[in-house]
ROVO-768417 format. One line per 8 residues: for each residue z negated, y negated, x negated of C-alpha. Coordinates in nm, 3 decimals. Each point is the difference from the previous one (the first is absolute). Layout:
// ROVO-768417
Z Y X  ...
***
This chain:
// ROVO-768417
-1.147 0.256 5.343  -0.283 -0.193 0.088  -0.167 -0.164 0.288  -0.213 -0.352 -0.045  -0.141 -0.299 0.190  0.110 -0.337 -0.207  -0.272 -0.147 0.214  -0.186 0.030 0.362
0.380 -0.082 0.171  0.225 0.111 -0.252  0.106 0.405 -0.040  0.235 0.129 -0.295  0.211 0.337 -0.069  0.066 0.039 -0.370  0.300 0.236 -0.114  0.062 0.091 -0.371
0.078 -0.340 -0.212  0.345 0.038 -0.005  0.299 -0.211 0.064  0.212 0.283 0.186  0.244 -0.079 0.271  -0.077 0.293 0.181  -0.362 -0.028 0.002  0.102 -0.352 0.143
0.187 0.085 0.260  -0.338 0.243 0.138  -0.222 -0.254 -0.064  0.236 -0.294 0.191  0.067 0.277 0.286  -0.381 -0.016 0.088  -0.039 -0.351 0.028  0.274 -0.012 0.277
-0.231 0.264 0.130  -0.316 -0.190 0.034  0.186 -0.309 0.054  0.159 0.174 0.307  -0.366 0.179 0.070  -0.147 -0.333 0.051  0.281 -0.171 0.197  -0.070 0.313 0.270
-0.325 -0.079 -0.023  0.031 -0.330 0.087  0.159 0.095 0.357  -0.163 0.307 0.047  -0.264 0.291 -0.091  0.241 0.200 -0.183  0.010 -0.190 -0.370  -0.255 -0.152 -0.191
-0.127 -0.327 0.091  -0.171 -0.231 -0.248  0.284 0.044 -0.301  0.034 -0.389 -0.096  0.254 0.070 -0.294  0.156 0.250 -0.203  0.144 0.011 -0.360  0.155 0.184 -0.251
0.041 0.035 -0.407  0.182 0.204 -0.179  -0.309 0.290 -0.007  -0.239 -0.141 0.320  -0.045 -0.111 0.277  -0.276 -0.247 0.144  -0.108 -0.037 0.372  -0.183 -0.344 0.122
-0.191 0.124 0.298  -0.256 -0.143 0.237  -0.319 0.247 0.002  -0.122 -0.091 0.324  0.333 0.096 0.136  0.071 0.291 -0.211  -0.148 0.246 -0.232  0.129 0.034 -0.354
-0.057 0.410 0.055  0.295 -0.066 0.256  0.217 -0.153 -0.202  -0.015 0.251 -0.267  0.025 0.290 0.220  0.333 -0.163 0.168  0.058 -0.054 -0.433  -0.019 0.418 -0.066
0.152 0.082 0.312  0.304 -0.219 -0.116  0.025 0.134 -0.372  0.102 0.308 0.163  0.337 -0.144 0.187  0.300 -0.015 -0.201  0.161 -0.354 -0.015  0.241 -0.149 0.230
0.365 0.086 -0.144  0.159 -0.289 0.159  -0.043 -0.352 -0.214  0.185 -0.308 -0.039  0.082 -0.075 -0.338  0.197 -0.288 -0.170  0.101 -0.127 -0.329  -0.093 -0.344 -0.096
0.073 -0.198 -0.317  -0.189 -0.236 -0.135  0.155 -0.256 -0.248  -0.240 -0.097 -0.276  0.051 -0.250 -0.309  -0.180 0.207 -0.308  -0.177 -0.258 -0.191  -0.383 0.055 0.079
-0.276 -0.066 -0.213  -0.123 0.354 -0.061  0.358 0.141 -0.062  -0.055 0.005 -0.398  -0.299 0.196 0.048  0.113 0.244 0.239  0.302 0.034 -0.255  -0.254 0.075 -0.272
-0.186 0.230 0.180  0.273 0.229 0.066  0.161 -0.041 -0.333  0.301 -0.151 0.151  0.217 -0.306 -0.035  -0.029 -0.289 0.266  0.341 0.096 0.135  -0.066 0.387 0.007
-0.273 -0.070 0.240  0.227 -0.212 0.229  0.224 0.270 -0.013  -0.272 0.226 0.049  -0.133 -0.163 0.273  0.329 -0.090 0.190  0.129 0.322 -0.003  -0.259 0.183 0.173
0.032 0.099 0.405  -0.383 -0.062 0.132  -0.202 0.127 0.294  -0.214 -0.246 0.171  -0.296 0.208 0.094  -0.213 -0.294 0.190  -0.062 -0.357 0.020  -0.330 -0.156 -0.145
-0.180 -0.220 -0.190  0.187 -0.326 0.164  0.212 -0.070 0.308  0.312 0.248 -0.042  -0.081 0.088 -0.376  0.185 0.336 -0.072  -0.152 0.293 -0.217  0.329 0.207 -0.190
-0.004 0.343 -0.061  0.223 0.117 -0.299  -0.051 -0.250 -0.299  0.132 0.116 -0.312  -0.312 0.128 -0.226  0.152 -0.195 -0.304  -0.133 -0.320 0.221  -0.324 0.124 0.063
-0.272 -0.282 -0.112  -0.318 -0.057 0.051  -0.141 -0.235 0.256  -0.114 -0.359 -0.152  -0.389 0.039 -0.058  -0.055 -0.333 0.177  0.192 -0.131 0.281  0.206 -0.265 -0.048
-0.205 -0.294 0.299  0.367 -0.061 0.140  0.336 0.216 0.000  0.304 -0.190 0.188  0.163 0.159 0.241  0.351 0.187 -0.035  -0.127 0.133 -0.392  0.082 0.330 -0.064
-0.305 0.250 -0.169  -0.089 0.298 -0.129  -0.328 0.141 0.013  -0.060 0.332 -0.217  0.251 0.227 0.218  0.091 -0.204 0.260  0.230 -0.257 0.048  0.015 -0.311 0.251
0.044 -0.370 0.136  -0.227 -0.269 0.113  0.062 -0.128 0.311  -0.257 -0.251 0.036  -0.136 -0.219 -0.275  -0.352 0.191 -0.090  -0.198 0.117 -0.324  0.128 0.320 -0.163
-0.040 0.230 -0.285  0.370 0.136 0.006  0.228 -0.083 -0.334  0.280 -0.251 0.089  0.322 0.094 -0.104  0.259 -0.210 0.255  -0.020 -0.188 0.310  0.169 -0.001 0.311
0.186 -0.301 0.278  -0.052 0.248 0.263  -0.255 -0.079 0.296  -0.128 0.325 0.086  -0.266 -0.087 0.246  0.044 -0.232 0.277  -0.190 -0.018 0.334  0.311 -0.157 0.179
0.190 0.292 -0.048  -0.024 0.383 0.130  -0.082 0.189 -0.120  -0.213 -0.234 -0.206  0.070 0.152 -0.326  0.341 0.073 -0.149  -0.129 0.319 -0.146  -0.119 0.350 0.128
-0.172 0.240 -0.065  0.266 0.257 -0.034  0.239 -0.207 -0.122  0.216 0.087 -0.342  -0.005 -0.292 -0.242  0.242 -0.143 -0.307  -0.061 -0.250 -0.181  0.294 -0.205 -0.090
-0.031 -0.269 -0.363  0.146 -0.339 0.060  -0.018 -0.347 -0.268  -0.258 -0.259 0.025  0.306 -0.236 0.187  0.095 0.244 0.232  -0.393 0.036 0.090  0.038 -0.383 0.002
0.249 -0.002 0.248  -0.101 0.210 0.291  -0.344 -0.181 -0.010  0.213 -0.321 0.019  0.148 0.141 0.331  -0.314 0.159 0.154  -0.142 -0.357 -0.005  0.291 -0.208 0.093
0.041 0.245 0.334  -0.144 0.269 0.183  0.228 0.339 -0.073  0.060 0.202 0.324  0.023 0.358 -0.135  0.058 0.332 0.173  -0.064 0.317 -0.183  0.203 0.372 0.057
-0.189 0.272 -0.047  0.046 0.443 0.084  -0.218 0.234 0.155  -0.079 0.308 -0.227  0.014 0.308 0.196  -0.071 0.286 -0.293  -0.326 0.135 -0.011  -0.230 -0.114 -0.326
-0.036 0.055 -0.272  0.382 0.082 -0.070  0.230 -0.268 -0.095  0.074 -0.281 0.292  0.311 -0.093 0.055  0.003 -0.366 0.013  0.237 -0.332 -0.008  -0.109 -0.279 -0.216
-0.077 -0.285 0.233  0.318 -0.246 0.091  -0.051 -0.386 -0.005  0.190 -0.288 0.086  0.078 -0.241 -0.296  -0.251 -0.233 -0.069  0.176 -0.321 0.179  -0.176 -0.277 0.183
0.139 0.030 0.406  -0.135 -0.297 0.201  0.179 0.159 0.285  -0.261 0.192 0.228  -0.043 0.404 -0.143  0.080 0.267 0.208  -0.284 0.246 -0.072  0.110 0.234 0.226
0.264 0.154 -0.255  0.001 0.062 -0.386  0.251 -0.115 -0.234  0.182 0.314 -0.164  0.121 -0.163 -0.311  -0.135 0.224 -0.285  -0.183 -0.060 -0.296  0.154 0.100 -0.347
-0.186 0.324 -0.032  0.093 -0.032 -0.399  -0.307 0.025 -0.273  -0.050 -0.352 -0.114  0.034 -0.077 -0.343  -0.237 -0.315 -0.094  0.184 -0.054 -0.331  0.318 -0.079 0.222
-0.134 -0.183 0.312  0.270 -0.252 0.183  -0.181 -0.360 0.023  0.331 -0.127 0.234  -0.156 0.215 0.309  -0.328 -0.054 0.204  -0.152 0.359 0.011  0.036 0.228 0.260
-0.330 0.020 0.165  -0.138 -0.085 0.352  -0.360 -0.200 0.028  -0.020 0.127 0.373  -0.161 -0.319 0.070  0.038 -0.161 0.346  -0.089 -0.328 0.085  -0.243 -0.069 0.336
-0.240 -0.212 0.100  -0.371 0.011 -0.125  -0.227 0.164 0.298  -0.327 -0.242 0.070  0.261 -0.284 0.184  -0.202 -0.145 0.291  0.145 0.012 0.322  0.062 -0.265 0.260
-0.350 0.091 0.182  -0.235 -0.252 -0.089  -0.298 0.184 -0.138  -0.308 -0.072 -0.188  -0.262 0.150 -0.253  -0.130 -0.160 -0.283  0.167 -0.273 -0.276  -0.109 0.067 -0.390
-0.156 -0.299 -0.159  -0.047 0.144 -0.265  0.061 0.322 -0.112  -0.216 0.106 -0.331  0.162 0.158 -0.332  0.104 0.283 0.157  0.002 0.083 0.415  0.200 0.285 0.161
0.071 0.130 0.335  -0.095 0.399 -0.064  -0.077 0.265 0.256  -0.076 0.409 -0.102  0.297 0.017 -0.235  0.386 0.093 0.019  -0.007 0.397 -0.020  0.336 0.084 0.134
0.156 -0.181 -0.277  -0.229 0.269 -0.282  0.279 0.212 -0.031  0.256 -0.257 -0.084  -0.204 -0.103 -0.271  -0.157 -0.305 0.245  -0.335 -0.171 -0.099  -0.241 0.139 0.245
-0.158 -0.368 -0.036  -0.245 -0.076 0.293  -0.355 -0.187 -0.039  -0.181 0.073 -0.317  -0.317 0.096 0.162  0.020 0.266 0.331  -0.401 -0.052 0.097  0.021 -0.375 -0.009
0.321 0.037 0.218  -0.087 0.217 0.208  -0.335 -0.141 0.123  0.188 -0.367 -0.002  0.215 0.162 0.304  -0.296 0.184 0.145  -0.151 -0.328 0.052  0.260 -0.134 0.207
0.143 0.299 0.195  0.261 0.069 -0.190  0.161 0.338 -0.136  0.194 0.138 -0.288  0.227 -0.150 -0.099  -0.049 -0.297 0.099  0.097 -0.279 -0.273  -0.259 -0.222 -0.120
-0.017 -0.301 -0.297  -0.118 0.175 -0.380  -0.158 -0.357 -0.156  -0.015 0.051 -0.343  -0.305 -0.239 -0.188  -0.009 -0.213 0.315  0.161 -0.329 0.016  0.146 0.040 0.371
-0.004 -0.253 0.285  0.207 0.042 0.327  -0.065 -0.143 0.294  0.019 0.187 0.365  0.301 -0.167 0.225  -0.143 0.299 0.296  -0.311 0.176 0.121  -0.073 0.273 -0.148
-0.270 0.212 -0.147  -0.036 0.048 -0.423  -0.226 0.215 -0.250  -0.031 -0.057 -0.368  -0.101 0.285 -0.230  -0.002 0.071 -0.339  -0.106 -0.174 -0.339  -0.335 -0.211 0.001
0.092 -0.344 0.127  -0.074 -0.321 0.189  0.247 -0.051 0.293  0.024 -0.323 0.246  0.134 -0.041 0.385  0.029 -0.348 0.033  -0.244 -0.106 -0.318  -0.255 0.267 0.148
-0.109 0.286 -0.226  0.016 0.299 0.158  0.000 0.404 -0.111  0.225 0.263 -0.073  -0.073 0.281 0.147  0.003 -0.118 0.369  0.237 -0.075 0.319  0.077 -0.378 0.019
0.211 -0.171 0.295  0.206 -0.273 -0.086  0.218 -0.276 0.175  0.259 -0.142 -0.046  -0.023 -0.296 -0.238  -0.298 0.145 -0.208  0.037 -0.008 -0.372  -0.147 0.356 -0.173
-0.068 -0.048 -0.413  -0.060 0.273 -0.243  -0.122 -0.096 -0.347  -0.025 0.201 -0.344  -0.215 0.328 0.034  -0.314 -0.024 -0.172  0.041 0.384 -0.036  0.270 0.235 0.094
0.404 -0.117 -0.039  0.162 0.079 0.339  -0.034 -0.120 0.362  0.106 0.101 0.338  0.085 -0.171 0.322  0.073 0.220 0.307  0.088 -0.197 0.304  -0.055 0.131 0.371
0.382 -0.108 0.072  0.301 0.203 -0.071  0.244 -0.160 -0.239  0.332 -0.119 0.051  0.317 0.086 -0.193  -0.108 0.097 -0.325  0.205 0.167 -0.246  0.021 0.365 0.117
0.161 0.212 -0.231  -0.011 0.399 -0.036  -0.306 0.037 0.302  -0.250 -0.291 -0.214  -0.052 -0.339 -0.042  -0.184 0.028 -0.310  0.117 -0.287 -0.280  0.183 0.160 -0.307
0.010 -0.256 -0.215  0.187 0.216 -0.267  0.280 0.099 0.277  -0.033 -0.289 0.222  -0.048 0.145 0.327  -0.208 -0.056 0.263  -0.239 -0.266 0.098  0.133 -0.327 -0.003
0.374 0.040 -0.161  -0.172 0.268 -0.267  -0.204 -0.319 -0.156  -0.355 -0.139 -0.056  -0.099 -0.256 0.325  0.091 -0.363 -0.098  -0.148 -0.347 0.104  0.172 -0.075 0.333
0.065 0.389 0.134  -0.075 0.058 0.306  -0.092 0.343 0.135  0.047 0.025 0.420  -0.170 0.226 0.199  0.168 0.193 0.259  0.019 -0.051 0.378  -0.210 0.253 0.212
0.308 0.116 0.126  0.190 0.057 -0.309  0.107 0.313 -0.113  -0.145 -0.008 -0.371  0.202 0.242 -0.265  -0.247 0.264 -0.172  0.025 0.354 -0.169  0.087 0.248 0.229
-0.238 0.230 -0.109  -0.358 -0.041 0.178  -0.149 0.289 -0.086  -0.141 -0.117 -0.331  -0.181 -0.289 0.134  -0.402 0.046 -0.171  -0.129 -0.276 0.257  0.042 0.031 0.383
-0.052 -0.285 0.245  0.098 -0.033 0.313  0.362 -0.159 0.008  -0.028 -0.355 0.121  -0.129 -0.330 -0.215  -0.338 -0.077 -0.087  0.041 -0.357 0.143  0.078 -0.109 0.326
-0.030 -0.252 0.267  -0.280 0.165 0.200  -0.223 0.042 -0.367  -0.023 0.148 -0.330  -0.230 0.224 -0.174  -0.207 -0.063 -0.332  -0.059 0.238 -0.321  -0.155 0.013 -0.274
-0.139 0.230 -0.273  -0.302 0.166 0.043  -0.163 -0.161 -0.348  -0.288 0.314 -0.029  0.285 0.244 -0.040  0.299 -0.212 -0.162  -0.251 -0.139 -0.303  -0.086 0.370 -0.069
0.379 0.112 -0.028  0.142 0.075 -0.335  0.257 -0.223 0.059  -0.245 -0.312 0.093  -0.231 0.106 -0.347  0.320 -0.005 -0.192  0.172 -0.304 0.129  -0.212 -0.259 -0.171
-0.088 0.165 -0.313  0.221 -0.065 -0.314  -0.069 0.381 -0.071  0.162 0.192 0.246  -0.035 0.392 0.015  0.291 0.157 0.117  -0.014 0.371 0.103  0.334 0.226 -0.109
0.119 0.336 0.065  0.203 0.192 -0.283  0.375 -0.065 -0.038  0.275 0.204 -0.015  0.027 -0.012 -0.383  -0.387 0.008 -0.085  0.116 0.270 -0.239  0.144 -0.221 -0.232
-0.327 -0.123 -0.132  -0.236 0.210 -0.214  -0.371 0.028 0.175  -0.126 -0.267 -0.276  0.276 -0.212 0.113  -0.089 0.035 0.367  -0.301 -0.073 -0.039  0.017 -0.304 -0.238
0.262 -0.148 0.290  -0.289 0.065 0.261  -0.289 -0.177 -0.245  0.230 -0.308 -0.064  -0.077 -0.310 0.194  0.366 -0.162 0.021  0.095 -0.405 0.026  0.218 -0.063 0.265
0.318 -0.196 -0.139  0.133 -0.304 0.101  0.333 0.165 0.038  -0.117 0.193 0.324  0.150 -0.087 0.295  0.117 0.192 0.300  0.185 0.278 -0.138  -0.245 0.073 -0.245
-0.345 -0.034 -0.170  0.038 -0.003 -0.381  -0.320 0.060 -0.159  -0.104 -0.101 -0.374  -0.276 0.054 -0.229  -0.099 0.284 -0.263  0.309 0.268 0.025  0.014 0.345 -0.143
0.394 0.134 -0.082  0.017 0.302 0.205  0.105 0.314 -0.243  0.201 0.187 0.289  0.316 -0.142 0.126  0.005 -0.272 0.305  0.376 0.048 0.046  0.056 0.172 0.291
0.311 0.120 0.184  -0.033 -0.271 0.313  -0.172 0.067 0.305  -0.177 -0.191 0.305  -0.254 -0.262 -0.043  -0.232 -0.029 0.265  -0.210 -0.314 0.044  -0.252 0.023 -0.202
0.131 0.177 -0.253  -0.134 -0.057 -0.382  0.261 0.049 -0.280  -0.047 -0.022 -0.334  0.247 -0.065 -0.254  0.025 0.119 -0.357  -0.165 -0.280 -0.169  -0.334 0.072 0.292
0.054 -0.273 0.199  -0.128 0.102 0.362  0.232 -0.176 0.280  -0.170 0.044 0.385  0.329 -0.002 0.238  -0.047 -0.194 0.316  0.180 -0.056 0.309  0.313 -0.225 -0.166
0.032 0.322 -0.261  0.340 0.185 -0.105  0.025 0.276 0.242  0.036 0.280 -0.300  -0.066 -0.045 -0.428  -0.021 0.192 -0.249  -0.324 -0.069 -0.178  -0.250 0.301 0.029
-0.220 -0.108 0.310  -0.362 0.117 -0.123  -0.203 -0.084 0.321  0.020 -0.147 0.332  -0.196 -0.262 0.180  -0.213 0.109 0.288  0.149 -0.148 0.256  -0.243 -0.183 0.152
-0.102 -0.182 -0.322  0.392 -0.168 -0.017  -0.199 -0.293 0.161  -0.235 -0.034 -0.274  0.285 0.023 -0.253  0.187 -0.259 0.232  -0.271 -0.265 -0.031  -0.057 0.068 -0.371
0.096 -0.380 -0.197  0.138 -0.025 -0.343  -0.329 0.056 -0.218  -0.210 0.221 0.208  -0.099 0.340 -0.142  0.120 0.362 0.165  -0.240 0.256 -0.043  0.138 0.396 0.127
-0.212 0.245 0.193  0.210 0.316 -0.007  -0.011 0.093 0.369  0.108 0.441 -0.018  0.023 0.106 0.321  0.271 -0.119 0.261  -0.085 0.299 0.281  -0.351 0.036 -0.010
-0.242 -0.222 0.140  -0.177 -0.114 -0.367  -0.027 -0.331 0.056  -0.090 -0.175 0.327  -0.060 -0.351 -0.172  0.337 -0.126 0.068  0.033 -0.332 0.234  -0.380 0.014 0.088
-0.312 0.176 -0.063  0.031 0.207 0.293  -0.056 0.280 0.104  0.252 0.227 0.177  -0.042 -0.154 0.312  0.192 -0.301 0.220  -0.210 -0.342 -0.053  0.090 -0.315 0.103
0.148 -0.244 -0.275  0.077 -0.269 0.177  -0.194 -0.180 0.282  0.172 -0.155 0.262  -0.076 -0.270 0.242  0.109 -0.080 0.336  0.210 -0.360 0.059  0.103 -0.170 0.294
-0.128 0.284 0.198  0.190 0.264 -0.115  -0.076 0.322 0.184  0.126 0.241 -0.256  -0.137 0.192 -0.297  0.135 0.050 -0.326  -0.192 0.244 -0.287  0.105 0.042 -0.352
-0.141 0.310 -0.176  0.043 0.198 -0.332  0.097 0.360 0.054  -0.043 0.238 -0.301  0.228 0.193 -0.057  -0.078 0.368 -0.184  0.311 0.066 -0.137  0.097 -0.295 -0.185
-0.372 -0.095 -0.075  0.110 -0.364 0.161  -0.160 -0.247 0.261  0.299 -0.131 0.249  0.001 -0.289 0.196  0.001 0.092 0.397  -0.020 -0.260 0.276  -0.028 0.061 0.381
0.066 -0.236 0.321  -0.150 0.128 0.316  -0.057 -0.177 0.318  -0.378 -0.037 0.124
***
């Protein structure tokens, strides 16, 4: 067992690397600990506050924590104090199957590999009873304990750019589906017509952890057929399932799961009551498969309408004129949905966010507009306050140029215009007004554009949205947790009828930041911490990967930063059994290709993740454009205080970083400061409101 920070906000527990259902079962026990620890907390003194998210693997577990709220030596104590608790004996188990048309690309080879014939590993594969151990990578993906070790194959040694969703993989021991379309280095052996993610649905995945899986073969027509009737009408689906009793890790007695037959009702579902007619519990035989039937398998899918429907209150905010290549509505990032295998998403770059909402009163998580390479014009339809930080650019209020960096009021009718950065990639406008009826899904309104959820219907901004801003007496929905909030205002708006105050950066400090120095140069030195799997490389290779200066690719986007340039092939393995990504995270893949995770990533992968970004130099990385040069600065030590060169060249004091000025007579003060912080060896953004 071992104990490791991923990063300044991210702790990890490591277990032997083993796929054991027992071990499992420990490791899942304690995350309904912490989980539980931190929902206490929330209410009262007793738990621990600051937890943001917890998830599991098969062999670890990961904690996202806020370090201003709580210490990671908290969280680990809580972690040993735990390991010595046996697990709860009472779980609720079900078996699921899964119907899947064998005809994937990678079948041959996986039939190679294991010296078998194509229909051996169908058989093979069919026949097996599997654990699902946790959910990961993509929204509801399931990891299987218990695949045969005549399937085992090796991992593709470059992703495939695009995997549909519904294929069926395996991945050196383990065995899964894609839920979501996403790359992937898993073989493809079959596909399934089964939805097993939907946010219209609870729970929102159709799948467990917990659960016992069977995969059942079925023809190309039959696979034809039940996609046919997904899209011709919504199925309304209710699934049976037992309640194990027996204490782990004996046998469980269990009932394979009863469904309805797949027929279309357009009368209204009772969901109150499951069907009980029962599945034929019979081994299927794909050489003798009846093409007369529909399958017998439930989608679970239930049709509602799409949140983000304006109301009959006539509200206003601001129209998009135009809205660039690429503009989302993103706040701090969805981390309840982590363990469900969830994109944490959220804004690409946390310091240009949160000094955006710093600038206009605002707090955590408050959502604000991620412009990507500019392009953006709205215009205001009511008062309200604005900030613009981020990439290097020229922005307009009505045709004058004015700076990012700094509090602006606007009124209604006045046009704002944001062109292509001159350096940098990514924008940010925080308004002073609280929004109205945005997408709100799992505690976030971050924009998933892989899942779409959140934001405006889960999508990019269009020509002709229109945002509104809430009424001063509306109740606005927002996490429940406020603990984990890194900024601190006062709670009311930054504009108002009686006046508004001004901000903006204090340019001797900001220019002499390491973000600042980085943001227009087309080198960018980016400071890491060792990874998890450092191991894998010899010391030569570690240090040629540090020496290299690396191309960004145009194939970056928001889930990831591909890098190019001269590679070296790594001589240890970069297969690993999957675990947690955190953001940051750099993974290399056999063939030395170094891929920087962002805040879009896969939730869990199993390439060997060599180093992690510091986390306050995911804004540099978030402004990097195809073409510029990453150069790494290995950054060793995440407790001591090595390094106090972090946001500014400060030392460890407060210091004011941005100036504010009085308007309309406003009687109030407002300071922004850096506080250091020792343990993390990390400058965090603090603001104060006190009355004169």
């Amino acid at each position: 067992m071992r104990v490791m920070k991923l990063n300044e906000r991210t702790l990890a527990i490591y277990f032997d690397e083993v796929i054991d259902e027992q071990l499992n079962e420990k490791i899942v026990w304690m995350k309904r600990q912490l989980e539980q620890a931190n929902i206490k907390g929330s209410k009262d003194s007793k738990g621990i506050k600051g937890i943001k998210a917890v998830q599991n693997t098969y062999h670890m577990v990961a904690i996202h924590f806020d370090p201003y709220v709580v210490d990671a030596s908290e969280i680990e104590a809580a972690l040993l104090k735990y390991l010595s608790k046996p697990a709860d004996s009472v779980i609720q188990s079900r078996t699921v199957e899964i119907p899947v048309c064998y005809d994937g690309p990678d079948l041959e080879k996986v039939a190679k590999t294991g010296k078998l014939t194509v229909s051996e590993v169908i058989r093979k594969h069919s026949e097996t009873e599997y654990h699902v151990y946790f959910l990961g990578f993509a929204a509801g993906f399931p990891y299987l304990g218990g695949l045969s070790s005549e399937l085992i194959t090796p991992r593709l040694e470059q992703p495939r750019v695009k995997v549909d969703s519904g294929a069926v993989g395996i991945a050196d021991r383990q065995t899964g589906i894609y839920t979501v379309p996403s790359p992937g280095g898993w073989n493809l052996i079959g596909r399934t017509p089964l939805e097993l993610f939907s946010p219209t649905q609870q729970p929102n995945c159709l799948i467990q952890a917990g659960d016992k899986l069977k995969f059942v073969p079925i023809t190309s027509e039959q696979y034809d057929l039940y996609k046919l009737s997904q899209s011709n009408q919504p199925q309304n689906i209710q699934i049976q399932y037992n309640q194990a009793m027996d204490t782990r890790p004996e046998k469980t007695q269990v009932e394979n799961m009863q469904v309805e037959n797949m027929q279309v009702d357009n009368t209204q579902a009772d969901n109150t009551k499951a069907d009980n007619i029962k599945a034929d519990n019979t081994k299927a035989d794909n050489t003798k498969v009846d093409n007369t039937k529909k399958p017998n398998f439930c989608s679970n899918v239930e049709s509602t309408n799409h949140p983000n429907e304006k109301n009959q209150v006539q509200l206003n905010g601001i129209k998009v004129l135009k809205a660039g290549i690429l503009t989302t509505i993103q706040d701090e990032g969805r981390y309840e949905g982590l363990s469900s295998g969830l994109s944490q998403s959220g804004v690409s770059d946390p310091f240009a966010y949160e000094l955006a909402l710093a600038l206009v009163g605002q707090n955590k998580p408050h959502p604000v507009l991620e412009v990507t390479l500019g392009g953006f014009e709205c215009q205001f339809e009511e008062d309200t306050t604005f900030s613009i930080t981020g990439a290097d650019v020229d922005v307009y209020l009505n045709e004058v140029k004015i700076k990012r960096w700094t509090t602006y009021e606007a009124g209604s009718g006045d046009r704002l215009k944001i062109n292509t950065p001159l350096h940098g990639l990514r924008n940010y406008i925080a308004f002073g007004s609280k929004f109205h009826e945005l997408y709100l899904f799992m505690n976030a309104y971050a924009t998933d554009l892989k899942s779409k959820l959140g934001g405006m219907h889960g999508r990019k901004l269009m020509e002709g949205d229109s945002i509104y801003f809430a009424e001063k007496t509306d109740k606005v929905d927002a996490p429940k947790d406020k603990t984990t909030f890194n900024i601190t205002t006062e709670d009311k708006p930054a504009s108002d009828k009686t006046g508004w105050r001004k901000g903006s950066i204090n340019q001797s400090l900001f220019e002499t930041s390491h973000y600042f120095e980085n943001l227009s140069r087309t080198t960018k030195k980016v400071r890491l911490h060792i990874g998890p799997q450092q191991d894998r490389l010899t010391q030569l290779e570690w240090q040629t990967f540090l020496e290299t200066t690396y191309i960004v690719s145009p194939k970056s986007d928001r889930m990831g930063i591909r890098l190019e340039g001269s590679r070296f092939r790594p001589t240890g393995k970069m297969d690993i059994l999957t675990d947690v990504i955190a953001f940051g995270a750099i993974q290399l893949t056999q063939d030395g290709t170094p891929i920087i995770l962002m805040s879009e990533r896969q939730t869990t992968g199993g390439y060997a993740k060599v180093a992690n970004v510091a986390y306050d130099d995911l804004g540099i990385l978030a402004q990097a454009k195809p073409g510029d040069q990453i150069e790494f600065v290995e950054f060793t030590n995440l407790t001591n205080n090595t390094n106090k060169t972090v946001y500014t060249n400060i030392s460890n004091s407060l210091e004011d970083l941005i100036i504010w000025e009085d308007m309309q007579g406003v009687s109030e003060t407002k300071k922004i400061a850096l506080k250091y912080d020792n343990s993390s060896a990390v400058y965090h953004v603090l603001v104060e409101r006190k009355a004169d």
